[in-house]
C-alpha positions as CSV (number, residue, x, y, z in Angstrom):
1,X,159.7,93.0,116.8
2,X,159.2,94.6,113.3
3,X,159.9,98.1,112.9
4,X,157.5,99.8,111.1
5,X,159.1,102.6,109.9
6,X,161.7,100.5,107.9
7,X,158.9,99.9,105.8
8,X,157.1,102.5,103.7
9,X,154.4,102.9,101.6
10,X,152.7,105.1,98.9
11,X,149.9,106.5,101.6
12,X,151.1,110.1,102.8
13,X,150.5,108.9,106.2
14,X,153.5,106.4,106.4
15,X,156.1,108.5,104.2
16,X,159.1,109.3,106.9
17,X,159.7,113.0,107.6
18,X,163.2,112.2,109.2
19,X,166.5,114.4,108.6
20,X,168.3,112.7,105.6
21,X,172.3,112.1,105.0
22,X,172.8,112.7,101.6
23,X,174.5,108.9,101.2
24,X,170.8,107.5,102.4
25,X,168.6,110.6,100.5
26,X,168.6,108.1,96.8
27,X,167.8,104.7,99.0
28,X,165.2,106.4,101.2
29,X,163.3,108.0,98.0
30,X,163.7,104.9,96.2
31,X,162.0,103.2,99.1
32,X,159.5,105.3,99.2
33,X,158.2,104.3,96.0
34,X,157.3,100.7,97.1
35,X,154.5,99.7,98.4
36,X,155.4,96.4,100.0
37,X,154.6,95.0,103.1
38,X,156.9,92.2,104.5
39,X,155.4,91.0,107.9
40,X,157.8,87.9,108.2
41,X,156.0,86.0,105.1
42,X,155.2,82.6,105.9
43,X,154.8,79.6,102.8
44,X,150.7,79.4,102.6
45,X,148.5,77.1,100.7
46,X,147.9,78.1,96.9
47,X,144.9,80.8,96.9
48,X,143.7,81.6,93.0
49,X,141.6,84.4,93.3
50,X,140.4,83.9,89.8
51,X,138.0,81.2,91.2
52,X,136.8,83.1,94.0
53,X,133.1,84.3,94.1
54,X,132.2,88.1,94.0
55,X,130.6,89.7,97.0
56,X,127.3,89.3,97.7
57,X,124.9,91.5,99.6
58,X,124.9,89.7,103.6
59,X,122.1,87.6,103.5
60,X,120.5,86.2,107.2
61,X,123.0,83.7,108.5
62,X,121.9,80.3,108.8
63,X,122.5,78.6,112.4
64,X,126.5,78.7,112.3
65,X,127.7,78.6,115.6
66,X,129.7,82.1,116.1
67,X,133.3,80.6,116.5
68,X,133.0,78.7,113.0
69,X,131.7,81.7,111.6
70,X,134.2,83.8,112.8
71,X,136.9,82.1,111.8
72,X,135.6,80.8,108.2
73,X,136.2,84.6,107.8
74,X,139.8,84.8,108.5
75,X,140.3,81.6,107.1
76,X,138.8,83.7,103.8
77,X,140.5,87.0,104.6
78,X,144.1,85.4,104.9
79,X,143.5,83.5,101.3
80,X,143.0,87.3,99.5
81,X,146.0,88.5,101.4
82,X,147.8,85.6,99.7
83,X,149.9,85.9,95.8
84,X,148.6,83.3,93.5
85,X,151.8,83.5,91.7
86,X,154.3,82.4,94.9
87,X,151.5,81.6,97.7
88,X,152.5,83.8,100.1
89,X,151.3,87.0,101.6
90,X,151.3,89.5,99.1
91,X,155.1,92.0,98.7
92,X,154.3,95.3,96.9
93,X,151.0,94.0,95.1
94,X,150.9,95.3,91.5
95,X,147.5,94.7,89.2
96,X,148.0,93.7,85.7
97,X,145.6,95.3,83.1
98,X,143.4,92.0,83.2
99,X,142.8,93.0,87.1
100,X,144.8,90.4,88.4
101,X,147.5,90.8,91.3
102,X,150.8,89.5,92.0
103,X,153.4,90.3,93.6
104,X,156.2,93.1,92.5
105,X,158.7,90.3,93.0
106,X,156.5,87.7,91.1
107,X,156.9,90.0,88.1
108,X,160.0,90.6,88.6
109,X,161.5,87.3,88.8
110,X,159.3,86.7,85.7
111,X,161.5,89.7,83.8
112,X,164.7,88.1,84.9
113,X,163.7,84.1,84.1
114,X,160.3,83.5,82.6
115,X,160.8,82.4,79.4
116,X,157.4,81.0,79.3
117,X,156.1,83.9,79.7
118,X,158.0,86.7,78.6
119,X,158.3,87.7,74.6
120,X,160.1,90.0,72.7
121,X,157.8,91.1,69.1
122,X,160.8,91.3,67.3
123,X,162.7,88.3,67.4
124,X,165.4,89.6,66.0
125,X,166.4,92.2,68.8
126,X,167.5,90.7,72.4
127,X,166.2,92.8,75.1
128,X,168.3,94.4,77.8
129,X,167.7,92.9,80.9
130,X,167.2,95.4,83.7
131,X,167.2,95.3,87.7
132,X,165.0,95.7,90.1
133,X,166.1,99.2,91.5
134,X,166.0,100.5,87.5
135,X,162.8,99.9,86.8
136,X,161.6,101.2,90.2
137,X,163.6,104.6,89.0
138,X,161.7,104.2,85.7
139,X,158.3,104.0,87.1
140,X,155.7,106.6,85.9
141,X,152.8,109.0,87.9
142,X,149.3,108.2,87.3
143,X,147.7,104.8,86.6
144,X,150.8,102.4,85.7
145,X,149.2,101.1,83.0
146,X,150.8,103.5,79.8
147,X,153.5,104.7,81.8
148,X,155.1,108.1,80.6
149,X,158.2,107.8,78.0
150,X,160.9,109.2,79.5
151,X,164.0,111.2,77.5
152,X,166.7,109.4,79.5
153,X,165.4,105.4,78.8
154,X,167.0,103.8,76.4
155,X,164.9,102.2,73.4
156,X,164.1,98.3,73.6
157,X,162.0,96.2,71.9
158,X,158.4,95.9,73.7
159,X,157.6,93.3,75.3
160,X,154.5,91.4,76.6
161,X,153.3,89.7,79.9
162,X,150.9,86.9,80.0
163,X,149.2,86.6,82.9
164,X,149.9,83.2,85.2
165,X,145.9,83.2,86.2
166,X,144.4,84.3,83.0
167,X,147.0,83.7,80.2
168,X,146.2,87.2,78.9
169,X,148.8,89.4,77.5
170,X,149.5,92.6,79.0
171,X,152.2,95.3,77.5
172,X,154.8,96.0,79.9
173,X,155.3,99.7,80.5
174,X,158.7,101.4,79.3
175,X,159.3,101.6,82.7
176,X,159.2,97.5,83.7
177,X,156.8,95.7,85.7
178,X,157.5,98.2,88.4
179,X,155.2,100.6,86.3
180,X,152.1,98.3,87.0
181,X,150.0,100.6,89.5
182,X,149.4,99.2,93.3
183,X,146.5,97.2,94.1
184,X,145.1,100.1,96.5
185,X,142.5,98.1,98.3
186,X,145.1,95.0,98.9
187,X,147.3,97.7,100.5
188,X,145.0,99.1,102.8
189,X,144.6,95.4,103.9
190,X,148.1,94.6,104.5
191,X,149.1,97.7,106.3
192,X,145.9,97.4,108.6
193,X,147.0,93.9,109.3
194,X,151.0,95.1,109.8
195,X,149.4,98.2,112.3
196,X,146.9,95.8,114.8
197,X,150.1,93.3,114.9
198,X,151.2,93.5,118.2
199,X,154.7,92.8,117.5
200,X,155.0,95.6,114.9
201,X,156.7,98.5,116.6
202,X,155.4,101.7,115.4
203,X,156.9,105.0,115.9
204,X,155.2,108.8,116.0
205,X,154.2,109.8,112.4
206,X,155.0,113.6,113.4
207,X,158.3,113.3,115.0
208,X,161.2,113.9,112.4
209,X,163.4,111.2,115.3
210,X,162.1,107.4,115.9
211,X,160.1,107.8,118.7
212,X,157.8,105.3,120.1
213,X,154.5,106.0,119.2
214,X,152.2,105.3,122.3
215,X,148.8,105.7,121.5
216,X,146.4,106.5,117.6
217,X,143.7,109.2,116.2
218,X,141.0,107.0,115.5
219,X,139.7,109.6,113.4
220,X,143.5,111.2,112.1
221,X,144.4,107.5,111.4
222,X,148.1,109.1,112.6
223,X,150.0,107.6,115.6
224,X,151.4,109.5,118.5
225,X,154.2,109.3,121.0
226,X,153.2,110.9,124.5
227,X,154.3,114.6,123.9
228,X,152.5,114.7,120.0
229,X,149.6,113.2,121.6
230,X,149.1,116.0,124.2
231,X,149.5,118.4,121.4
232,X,147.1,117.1,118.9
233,X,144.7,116.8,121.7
234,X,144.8,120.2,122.8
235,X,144.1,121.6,119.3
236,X,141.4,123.4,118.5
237,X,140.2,120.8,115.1
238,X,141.2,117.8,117.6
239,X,140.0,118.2,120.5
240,X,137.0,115.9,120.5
241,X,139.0,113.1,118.3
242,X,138.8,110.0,119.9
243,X,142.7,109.2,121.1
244,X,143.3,106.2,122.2
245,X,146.2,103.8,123.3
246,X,148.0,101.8,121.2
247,X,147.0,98.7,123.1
248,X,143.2,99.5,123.2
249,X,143.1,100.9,119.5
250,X,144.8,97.2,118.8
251,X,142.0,95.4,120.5
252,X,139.4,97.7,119.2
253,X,140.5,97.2,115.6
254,X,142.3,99.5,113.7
255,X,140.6,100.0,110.5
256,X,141.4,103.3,108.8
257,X,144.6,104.1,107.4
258,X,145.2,107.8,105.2
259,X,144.8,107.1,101.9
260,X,146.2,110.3,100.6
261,X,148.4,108.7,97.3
262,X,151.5,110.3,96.7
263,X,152.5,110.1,92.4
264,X,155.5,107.9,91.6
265,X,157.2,110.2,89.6
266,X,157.4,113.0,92.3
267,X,157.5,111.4,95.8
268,X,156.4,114.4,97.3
269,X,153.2,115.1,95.1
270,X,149.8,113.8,95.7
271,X,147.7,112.5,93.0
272,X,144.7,114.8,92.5
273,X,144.6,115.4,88.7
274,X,143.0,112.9,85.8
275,X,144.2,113.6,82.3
276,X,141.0,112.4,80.3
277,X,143.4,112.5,77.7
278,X,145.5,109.6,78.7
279,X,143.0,108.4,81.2
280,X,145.4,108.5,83.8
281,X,145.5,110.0,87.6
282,X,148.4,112.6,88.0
283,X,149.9,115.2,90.3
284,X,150.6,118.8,89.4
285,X,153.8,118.6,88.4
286,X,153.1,116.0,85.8
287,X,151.1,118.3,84.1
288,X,153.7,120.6,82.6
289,X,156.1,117.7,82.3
290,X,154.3,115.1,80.2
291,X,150.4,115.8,79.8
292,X,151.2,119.4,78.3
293,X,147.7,120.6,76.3
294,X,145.8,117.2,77.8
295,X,142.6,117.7,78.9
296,X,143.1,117.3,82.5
297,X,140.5,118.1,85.3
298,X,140.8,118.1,89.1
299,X,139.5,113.9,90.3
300,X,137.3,114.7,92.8
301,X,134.5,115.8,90.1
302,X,135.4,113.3,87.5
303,X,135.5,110.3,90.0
304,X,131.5,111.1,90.8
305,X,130.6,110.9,87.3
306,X,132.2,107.4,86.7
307,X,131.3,106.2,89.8
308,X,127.6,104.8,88.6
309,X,129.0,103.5,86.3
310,X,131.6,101.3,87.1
311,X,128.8,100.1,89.8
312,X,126.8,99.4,86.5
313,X,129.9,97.3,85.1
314,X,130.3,95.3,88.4
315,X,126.6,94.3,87.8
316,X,127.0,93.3,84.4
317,X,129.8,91.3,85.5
318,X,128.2,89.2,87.8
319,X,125.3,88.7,85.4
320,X,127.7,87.9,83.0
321,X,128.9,85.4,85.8
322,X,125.9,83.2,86.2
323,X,124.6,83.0,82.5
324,X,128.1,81.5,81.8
325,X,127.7,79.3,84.6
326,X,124.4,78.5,83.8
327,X,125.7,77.4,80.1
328,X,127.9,75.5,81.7
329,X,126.0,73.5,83.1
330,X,123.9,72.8,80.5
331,X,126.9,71.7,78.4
332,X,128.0,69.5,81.1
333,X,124.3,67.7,80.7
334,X,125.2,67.8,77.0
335,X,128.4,65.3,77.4
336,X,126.4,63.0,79.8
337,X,123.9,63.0,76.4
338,X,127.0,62.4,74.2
339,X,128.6,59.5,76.8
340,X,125.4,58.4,76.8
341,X,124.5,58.0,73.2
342,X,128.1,56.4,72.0
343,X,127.4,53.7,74.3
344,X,123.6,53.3,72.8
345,X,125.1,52.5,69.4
346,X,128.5,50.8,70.4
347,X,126.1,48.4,72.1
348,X,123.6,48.0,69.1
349,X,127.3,47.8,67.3
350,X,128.4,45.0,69.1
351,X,125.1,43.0,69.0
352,X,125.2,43.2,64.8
353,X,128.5,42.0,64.2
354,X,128.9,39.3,66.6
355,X,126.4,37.4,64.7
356,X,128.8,37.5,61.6
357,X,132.4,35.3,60.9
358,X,135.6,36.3,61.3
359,X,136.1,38.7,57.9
360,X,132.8,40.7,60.0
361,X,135.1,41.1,62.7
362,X,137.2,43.9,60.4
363,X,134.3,45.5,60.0
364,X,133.1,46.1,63.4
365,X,136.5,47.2,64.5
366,X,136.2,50.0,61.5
367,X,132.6,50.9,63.1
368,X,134.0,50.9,66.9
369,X,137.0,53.1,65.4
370,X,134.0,55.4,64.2
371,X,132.7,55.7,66.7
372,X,135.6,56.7,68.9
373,X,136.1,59.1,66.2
374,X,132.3,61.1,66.7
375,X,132.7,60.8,70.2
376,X,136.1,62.3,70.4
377,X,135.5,65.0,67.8
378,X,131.8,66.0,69.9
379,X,133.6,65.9,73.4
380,X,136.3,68.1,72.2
381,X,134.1,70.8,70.6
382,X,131.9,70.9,74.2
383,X,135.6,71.0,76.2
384,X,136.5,74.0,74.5
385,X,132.9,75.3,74.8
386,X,133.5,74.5,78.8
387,X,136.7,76.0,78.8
388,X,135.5,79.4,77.2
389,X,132.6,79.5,79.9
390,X,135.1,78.6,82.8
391,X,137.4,81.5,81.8
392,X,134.5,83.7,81.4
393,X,133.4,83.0,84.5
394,X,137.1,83.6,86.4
395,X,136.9,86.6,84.3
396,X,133.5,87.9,85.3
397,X,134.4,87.1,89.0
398,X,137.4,88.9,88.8
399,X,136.1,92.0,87.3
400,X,133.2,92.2,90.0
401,X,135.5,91.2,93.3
402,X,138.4,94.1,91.9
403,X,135.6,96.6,91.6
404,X,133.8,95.8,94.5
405,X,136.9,95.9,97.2
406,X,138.1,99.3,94.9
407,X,134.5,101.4,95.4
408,X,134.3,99.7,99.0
409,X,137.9,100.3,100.5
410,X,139.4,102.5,97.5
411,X,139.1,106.5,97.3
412,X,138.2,108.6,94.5
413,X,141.6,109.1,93.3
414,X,141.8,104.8,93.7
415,X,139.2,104.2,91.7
416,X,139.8,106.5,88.9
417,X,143.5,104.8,88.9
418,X,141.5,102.1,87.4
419,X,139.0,103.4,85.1
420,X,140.6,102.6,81.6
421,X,141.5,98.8,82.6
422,X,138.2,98.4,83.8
423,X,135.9,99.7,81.2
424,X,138.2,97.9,78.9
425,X,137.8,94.8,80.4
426,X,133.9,95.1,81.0
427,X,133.7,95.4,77.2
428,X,135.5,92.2,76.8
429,X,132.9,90.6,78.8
430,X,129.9,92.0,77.2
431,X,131.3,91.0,74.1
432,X,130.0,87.3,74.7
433,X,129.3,84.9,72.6
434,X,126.7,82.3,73.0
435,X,128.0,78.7,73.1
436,X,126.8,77.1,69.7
437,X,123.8,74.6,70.1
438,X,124.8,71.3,69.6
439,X,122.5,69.1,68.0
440,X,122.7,66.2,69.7
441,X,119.8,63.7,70.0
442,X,119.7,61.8,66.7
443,X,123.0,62.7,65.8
444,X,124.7,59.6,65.2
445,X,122.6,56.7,63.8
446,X,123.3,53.2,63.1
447,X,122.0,51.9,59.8
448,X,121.5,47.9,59.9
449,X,120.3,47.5,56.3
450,X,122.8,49.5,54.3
451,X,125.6,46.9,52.5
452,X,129.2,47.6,52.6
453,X,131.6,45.3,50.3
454,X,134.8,43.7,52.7
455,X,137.9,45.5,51.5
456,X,139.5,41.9,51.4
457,X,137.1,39.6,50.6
458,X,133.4,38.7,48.5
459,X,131.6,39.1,51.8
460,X,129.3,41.8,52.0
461,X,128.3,42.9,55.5
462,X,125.8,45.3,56.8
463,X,125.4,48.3,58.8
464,X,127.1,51.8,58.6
465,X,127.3,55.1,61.1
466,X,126.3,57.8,60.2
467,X,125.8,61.2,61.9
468,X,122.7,62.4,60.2
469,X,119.1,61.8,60.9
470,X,116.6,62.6,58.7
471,X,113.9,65.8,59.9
472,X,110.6,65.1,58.2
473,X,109.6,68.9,59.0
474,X,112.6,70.2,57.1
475,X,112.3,67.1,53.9
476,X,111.0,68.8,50.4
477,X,108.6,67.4,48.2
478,X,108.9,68.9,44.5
479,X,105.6,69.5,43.9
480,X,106.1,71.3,40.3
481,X,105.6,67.9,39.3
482,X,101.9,68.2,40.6
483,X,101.0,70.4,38.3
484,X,99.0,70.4,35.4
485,X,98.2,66.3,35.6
486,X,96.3,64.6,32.6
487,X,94.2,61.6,33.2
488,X,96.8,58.3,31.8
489,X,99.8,59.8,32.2
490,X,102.5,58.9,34.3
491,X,103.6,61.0,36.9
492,X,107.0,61.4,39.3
493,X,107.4,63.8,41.8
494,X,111.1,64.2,43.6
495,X,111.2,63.7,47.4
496,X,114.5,65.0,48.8
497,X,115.1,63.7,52.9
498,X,117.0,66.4,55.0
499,X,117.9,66.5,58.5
500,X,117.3,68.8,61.6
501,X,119.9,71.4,60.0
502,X,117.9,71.2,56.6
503,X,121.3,69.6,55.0
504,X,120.6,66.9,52.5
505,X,120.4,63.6,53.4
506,X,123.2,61.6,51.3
507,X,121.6,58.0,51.8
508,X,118.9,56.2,51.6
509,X,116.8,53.2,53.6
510,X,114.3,55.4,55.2
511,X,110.8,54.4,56.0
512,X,108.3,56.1,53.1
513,X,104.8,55.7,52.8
514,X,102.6,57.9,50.2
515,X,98.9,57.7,49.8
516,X,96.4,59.3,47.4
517,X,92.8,59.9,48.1
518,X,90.5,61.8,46.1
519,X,88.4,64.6,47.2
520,X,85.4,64.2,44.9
521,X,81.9,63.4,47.1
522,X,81.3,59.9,47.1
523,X,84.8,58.9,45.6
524,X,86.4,57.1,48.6
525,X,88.8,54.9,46.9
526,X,92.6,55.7,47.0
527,X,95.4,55.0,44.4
528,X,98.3,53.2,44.3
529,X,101.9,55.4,44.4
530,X,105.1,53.7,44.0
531,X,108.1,54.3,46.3
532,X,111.3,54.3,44.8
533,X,115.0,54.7,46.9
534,X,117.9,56.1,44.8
535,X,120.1,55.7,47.9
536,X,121.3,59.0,48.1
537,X,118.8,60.8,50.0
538,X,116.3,61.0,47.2
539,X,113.6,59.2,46.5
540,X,110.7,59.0,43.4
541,X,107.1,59.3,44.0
542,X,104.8,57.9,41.1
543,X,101.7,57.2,39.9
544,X,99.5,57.3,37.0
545,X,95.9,58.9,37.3
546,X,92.9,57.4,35.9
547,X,90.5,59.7,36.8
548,X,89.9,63.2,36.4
549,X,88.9,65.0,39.4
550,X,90.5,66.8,42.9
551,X,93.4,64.6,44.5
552,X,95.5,65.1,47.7
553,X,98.9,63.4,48.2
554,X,100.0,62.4,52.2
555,X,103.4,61.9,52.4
556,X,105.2,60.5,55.7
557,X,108.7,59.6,57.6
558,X,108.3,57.0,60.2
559,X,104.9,57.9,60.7
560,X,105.4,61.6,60.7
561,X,104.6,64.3,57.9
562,X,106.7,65.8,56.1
563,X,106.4,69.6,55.2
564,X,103.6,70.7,53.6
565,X,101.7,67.2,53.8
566,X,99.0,66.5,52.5
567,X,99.6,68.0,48.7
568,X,96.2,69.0,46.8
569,X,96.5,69.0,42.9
570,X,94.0,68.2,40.1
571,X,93.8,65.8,37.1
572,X,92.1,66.7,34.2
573,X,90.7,64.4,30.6
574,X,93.5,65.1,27.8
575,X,92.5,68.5,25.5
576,X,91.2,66.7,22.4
577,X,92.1,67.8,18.6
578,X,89.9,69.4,16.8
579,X,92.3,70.2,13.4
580,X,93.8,68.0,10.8
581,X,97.4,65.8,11.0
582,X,98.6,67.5,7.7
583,X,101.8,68.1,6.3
584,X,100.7,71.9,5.4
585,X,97.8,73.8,5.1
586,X,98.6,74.2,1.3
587,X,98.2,70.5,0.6
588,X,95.5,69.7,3.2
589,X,93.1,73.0,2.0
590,X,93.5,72.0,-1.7
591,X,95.4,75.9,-2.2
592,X,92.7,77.7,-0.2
593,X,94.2,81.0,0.4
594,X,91.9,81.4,3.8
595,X,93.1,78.5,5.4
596,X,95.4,78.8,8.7
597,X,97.2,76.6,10.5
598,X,98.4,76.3,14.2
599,X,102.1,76.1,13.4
600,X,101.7,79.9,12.4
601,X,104.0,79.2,9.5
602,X,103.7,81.6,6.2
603,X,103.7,81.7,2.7
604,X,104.0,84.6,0.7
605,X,100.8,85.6,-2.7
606,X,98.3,86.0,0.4
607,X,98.2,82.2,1.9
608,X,96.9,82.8,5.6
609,X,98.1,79.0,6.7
610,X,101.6,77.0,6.1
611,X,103.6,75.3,2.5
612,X,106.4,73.1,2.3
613,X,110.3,74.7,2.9
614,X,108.4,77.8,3.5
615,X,109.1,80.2,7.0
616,X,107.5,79.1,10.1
617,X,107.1,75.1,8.6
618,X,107.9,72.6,11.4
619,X,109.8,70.6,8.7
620,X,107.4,67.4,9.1
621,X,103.7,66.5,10.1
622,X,101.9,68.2,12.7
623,X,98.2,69.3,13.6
624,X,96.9,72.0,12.5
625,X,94.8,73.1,15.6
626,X,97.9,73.6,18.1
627,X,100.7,72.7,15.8
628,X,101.9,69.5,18.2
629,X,104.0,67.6,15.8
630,X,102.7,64.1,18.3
631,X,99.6,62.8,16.8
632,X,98.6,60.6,19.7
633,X,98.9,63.8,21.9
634,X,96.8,66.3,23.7
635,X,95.7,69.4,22.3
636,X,98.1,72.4,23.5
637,X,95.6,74.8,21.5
638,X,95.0,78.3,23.7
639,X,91.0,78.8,24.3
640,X,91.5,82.3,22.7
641,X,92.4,81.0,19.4
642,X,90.1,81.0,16.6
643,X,90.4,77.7,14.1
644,X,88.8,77.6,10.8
645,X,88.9,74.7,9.0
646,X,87.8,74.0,5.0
């Protein structure tokens, strides 16, 4: 038989009124502050809650016979009940900022031991270890979470939790691990579960000796020996309470506990005041001691204006749950893609270089090693994708189960505790970041017909990898070089291959066919354009046009067109001359004073056109209608000019 009231908790409803010795007044207080429930903790299976699913609105059972049912839920209810740290029944529950619970001695054997997880910032300063009863003594009112300096604490370097479910760090109050605030809801559980045990012996809440309590306010949630029971029954506020034995309220069900929260710092002071200031819950006597010109601001309003909105935030969570899963999934599809590829080209691989003598076989081990090498490098980058989501998910799971049991089992004062921690977290989640889209299909290509030289011999073998593959809607075609096409002339226009990210292509050996038709009526014929690989990703398109007249150029990639196929452009007749080759106006006019020339050189007396060493000469022959220094050229004359010729 347990007896209850060697255990206490932070509810006002369980805090001993007894007659204290001054020798057990420090112990008593002290125990007081704890919130743990020890009812004979048994070794359970691991339980992570991390990987647990949020709550879901009851949805029509299927047909699940009512035993199975019944106890799947137990089965469920004793897994939350259990540490994920130790795997037992949860001791004094204490949430970290990342929402996560463990038990008070989890963290503290963590403090004393955990190297692994524990850190100092400065490495240079070891810390002082402290015990267990210290860092109760040292525990701050309100939240837990930025715990009040006190005067009387010696300085230490800070230090930092990780979490054991989440790996994320957490800064440990002044006060030690002892600081973290209760998980309120978890509590409620455990002492529920202690009260209906029948072998926990309870004894009267209002009677300052240990009397056996004998029966429980159902609606008081305070338990009664036989003379407090006739009392509170014949009270005028009581009278129609339901009162019931201890037995029958144990087979009933007892499910409400007083949840009045008494502050840390002040045993005897109930939490009813949030300082908006430092986001925290406190009593009354805080407020002179430590929040001294805070904004503070009684919790009962303050707790009905966040309330919407941490529902909001428990929604966005499980949003935030199932698009992670869902990208999961689709990255899990992505490695099957990837597994499924690498084996496509190891095959095609394998086939190629069997065919070859032994100085082949070097090669093909260098390929295989390749391709070890792609797959390796695309399986990690979607593992750490995955493993992103996964957290995400534990994270978003977490953040709507903790808010969920807090608005469903916690009070006001409860769920304000939490307020900063939450919100914080929530905007952790929001802040997500889609998983980057993998290009996949096409990505790695084997190329039979490109020629590598043996490192240690003539041979010369074929085939290489490469992860590119060219994307005929993102290849350019120069088509500046379309412009302004004379009949007889040669023409080349650039083609440049790129792939589905528009990244140049940086080899050759693809498949290109280029065709020119003309658009005249009645001119059906086509004309011939060569095809020229540099083998770096470029290749030259050229022709030579022997016709004037309206053209259009069709360029494909393995049968597909490129961007901005077809290409219309014109060819026109060369621009005749209509001056004189001369070597200056001076000589070819005979002195004429009126005659010009196209090279707009000068000479001074009056001469309109161009002499020898004079400014503006070309320095050799040129015509005198455009000034072109090519004879066999076309005229580059402007229509606006005016030519007049002796």
């Amino acid at each position: 038989m347990m007896d209850i009231d060697r255990i206490t908790y932070i509810f006002g409803s369980f805090a001993r009124r007894r007659h204290l010795t001054p020798s057990s007044s420090t112990s008593s207080s002290s125990k007081r502050r704890s919130a743990a429930v020890d009812p004979a903790p048994q070794l359970l299976p691991h339980h992570d809650r991390c990987r647990s699913t949020p709550h879901q609105p009851k949805k029509q059972a299927t047909a699940v016979k009512p035993r199975e049912a019944e106890a799947a839920r137990l089965e469920r209810e004793a897994a939350r009940l259990e540490c994920p740290s130790c795997g037992r029944r949860y001791e004094d529950p204490r949430v970290l900022p990342c929402l996560h619970t463990f038990c008070l001695r989890c963290l503290e054997g963590m403090e004393e031991g955990g190297s692994a997880v524990w850190y100092d910032d400065d490495s240079d300063v070891s810390a002082q270890k402290t015990d267990s009863s210290s860092s109760r003594k040292a525990s701050s009112g309100g939240s837990g979470y930025i715990s009040d300096r006190q005067d009387d604490l010696p300085l230490s370097p800070p230090k930092r939790l990780r979490c054991p479910a989440c790996d994320s760090p957490a800064d440990v109050p002044p006060g030690g691990v002892a600081s973290f605030p209760p998980n309120y809801p978890l509590q409620h559980r455990l002492v529920l579960e202690t009260i209906n045990d029948a072998a926990t012996h309870l004894l009267c809440d209002l009677c300052t000796s240990e009397v056996s309590a004998t029966s429980r306010c159902m609606d008081c949630a305070i338990s009664f020996c036989e003379h407090c029971k006739e009392v509170h029954s014949r009270q005028k506020s009581s009278v129609e309470h339901q009162v019931l034995s201890l037995k029958e309220a144990r087979k009933r069900g007892i499910t409400k506990v007083r949840k009045q929260i008494m502050c840390l710092r002040h045993p005897d002071a109930e939490l009813s005041i949030f300082c908006s200031s430092c986001y925290q819950v406190i009593c009354r006597e805080c407020v002179p001691l430590s929040h001294r010109g805070h904004a503070c601001e009684p919790a009962s309003r303050v707790a009905r204006f966040h309330a919407a909105d941490l529902r909001a935030a428990a929604e966005r969570a499980s949003r935030a749950a199932e698009a992670a899963a869902a990208a999961a999934g689709d990255l899990g599809a992505a490695s099957m893609r990837v597994e499924a590829q690498c084996l496509r080209v190891r095959d095609e691989v394998e086939t190629f270089v069997d065919a070859y003598t032994r100085s082949v076989e070097e090669h093909k081990v260098g390929l295989l090693a390749q391709i070890r090498q792609v797959r390796e490098e695309k399986l990690q980058t979607i593992s750490k994708e995955r493993a992103k989501l996964q957290q995400r998910i534990r994270d978003a799971k977490d953040i709507a189960y903790f808010i969920e049991d807090l608005l469903s089992d916690g009070s006001e004062i409860e769920v304000l505790s939490f307020l900063n921690p939450i919100i914080s977290k929530i905007e952790k989640c929001d802040n997500f970041e889609q998983p980057t889209d993998l290009r996949l299909s096409g990505s790695l290509q084997f190329l039979k017909e490109e020629a590598v030289r043996c490192p240690k011999d003539v041979f010369t073998v074929y085939g290489v990898l490469t992860t590119q593959s060219v994307s005929p809607d993102h290849c350019h075609l120069n088509v500046e070089g379309l412009q302004n096409l004379r009949v007889g002339k040669r023409v080349e226009v650039p083609l440049e291959t790129r792939d589905f990210d528009g990244t140049p292509v940086e080899r050759g050996g693809e498949e290109i066919e280029a065709e020119i038709r003309y658009r005249d009526a009645g001119v059906s014929r086509s004309l011939n354009v060569n095809v020229m690989d540099r083998r770096d990703g470029t290749y030259g398109l050229s022709f030579v046009p022997d016709v004037a007249g309206k053209l259009v150029l069709s360029v494909t990639i393995k049968g597909q067109p490129i961007d901005g196929s077809p290409f219309p452009f014109n060819v026109r007749a060369l621009k005749p001359h209509i001056g004189t080759f001369h070597c200056c106006t001076f000589c070819s006019s005979g002195g004429s004073k009126e005659a010009s020339c196209g090279c707009e050189g000068n000479m001074p007396g009056g001469y309109k056109g161009c002499g020898h060493g004079h400014e503006g000469h070309p320095g050799r022959r040129h015509w005198s209608c455009c000034g072109s220094i090519l004879e066999h050229s076309e005229c580059i004359r402007s229509n606006h000019h005016y030519q007049f010729t002796l």
